[in-house]
C-alpha positions as CSV (number, residue, x, y, z in Angstrom):
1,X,7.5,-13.4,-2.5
2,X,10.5,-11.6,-2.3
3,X,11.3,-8.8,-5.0
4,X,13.8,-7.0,-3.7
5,X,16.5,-5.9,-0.9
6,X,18.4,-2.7,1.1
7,X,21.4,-2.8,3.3
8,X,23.6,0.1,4.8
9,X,26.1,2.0,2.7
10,X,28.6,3.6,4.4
11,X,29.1,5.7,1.7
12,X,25.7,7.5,1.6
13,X,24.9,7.5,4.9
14,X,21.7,5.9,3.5
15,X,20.0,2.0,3.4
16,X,20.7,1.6,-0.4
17,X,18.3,-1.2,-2.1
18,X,16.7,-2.1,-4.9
19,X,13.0,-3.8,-5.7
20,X,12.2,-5.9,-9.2
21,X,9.2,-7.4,-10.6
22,X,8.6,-8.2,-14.0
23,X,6.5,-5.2,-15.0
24,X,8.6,-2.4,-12.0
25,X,12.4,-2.2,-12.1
26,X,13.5,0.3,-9.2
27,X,17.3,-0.6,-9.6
28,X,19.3,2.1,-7.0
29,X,16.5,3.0,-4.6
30,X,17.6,5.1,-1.1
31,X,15.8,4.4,2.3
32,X,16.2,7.2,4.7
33,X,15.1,7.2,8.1
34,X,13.0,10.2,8.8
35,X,14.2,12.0,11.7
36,X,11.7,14.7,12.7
37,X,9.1,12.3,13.0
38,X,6.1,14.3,14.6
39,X,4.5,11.3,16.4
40,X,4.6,8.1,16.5
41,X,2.7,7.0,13.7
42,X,4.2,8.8,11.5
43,X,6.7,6.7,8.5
44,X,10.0,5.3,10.0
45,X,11.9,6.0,6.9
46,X,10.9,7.4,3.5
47,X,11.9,5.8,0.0
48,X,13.6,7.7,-2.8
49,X,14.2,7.0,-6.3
50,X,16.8,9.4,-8.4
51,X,15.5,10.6,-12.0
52,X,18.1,10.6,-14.8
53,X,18.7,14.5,-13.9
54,X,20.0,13.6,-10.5
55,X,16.6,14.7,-8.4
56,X,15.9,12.3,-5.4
57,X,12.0,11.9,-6.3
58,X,10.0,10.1,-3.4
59,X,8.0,7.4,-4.5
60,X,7.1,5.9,-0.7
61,X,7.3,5.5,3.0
62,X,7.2,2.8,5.6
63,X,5.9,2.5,8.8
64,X,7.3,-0.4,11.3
65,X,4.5,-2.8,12.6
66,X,4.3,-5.4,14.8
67,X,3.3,-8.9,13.9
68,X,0.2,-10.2,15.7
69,X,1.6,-13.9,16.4
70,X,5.2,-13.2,18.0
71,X,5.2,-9.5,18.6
72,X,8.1,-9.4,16.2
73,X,8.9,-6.0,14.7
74,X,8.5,-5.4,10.4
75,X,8.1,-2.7,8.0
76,X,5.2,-1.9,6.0
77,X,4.6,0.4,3.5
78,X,3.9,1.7,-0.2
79,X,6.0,2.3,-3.4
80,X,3.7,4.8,-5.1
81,X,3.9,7.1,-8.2
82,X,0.8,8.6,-10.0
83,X,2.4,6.8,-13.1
84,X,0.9,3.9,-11.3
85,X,-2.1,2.5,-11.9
86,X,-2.1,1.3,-8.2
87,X,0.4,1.4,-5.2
88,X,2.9,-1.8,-4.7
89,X,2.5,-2.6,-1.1
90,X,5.6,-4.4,0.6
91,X,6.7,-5.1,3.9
92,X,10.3,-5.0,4.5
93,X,12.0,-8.0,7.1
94,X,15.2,-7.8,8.6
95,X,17.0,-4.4,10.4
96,X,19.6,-1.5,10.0
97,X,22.7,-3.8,10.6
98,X,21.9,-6.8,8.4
99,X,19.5,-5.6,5.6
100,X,16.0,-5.9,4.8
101,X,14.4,-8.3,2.3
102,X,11.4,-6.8,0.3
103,X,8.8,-8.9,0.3
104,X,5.0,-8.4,-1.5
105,X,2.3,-10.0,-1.3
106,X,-1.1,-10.0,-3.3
107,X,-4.0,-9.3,-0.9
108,X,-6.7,-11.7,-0.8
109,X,-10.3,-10.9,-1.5
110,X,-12.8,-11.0,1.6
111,X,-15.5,-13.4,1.0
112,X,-19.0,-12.2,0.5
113,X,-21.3,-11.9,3.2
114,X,-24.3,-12.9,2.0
115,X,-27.1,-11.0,0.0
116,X,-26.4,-7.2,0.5
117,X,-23.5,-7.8,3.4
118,X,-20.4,-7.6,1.2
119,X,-21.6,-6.2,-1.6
120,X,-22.1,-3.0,-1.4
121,X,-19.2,-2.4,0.9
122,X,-16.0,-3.0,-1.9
123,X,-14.0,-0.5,-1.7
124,X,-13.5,1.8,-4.2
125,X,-9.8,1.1,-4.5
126,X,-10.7,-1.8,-6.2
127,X,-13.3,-0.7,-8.7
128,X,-16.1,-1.1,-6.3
129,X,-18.8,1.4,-4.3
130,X,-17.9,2.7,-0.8
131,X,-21.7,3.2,-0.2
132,X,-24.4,0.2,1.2
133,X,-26.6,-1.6,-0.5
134,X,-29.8,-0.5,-1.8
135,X,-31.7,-3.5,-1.0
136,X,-33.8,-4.9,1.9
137,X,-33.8,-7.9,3.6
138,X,-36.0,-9.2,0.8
139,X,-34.8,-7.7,-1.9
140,X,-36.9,-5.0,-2.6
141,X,-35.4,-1.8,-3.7
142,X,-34.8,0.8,-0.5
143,X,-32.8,3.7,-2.1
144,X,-34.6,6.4,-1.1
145,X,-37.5,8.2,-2.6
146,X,-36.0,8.2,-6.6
147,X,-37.5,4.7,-8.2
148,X,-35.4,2.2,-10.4
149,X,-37.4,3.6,-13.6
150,X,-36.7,7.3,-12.8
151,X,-33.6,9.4,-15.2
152,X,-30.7,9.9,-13.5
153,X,-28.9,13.4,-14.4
154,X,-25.6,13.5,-15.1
């Protein structure tokens, strides 16, 4: 789905975009190419939204990517804030010259795998555990030497 777009302004030296959805309105965001980039995994450009005072405040950074079924290059990245509840990840299509759509995407849940598999291996991102499961094969408690009746402290 696409929510938003940059191109190149001459003006600012900058890629100059914007991103909407119905709950986020970034309406004059910057995109500047970072150019001390210590390696290569580090972001390709860095995003920048400017506060009512005039402060360019980052709020993410993109990385480029290649996609696995035509080796065609993308951008992918984060629009973060800790006024978020949690990160907007978008991937950005296009280049310099033309422009990049924004495009999002909701991330699909992985599908159990069986008793005790998926389970216990959410992540806690998403409200889950990061830890395994504390049952066996057979369903029998196997979390270590404390038992299901004993008080926890807190």
């Amino acid at each position: 789905m696409k929510i938003g777009s940059f191109k190149f302004d001459e003006r600012v030296g900058d890629l100059v975009g914007k991103i909407a959805t119905r709950e986020m309105r970034f309406p004059y965001l910057i995109m500047r190419k970072v150019t001390d980039r210590q390696s290569d995994s580090a972001p390709v450009y860095e995003m920048y939204e400017t506060s009512q005072a005039g402060d360019e405040i980052q709020i993410g950074v993109v990385w480029e990517r290649r996609m696995r079924s035509n080796d065609e290059m993308f951008l992918s990245g984060m629009i973060d804030d800790p006024s978020f509840a949690v990160p907007l990840p978008i991937a950005l299509f296009g280049d310099e010259h033309d422009g990049f759509d924004v495009q999002w995407r909701r991330e699909r849940e992985r599908e159990p795998q069986g008793f005790g598999g998926g389970f216990g291996q959410r992540s806690s991102r998403r409200g889950g555990f990061s830890g395994g499961s504390t049952a066996g094969p057979g369903g029998e408690y196997t979390g270590g030497s404390r038992g299901l009746d004993d008080e926890v402290p807190f």
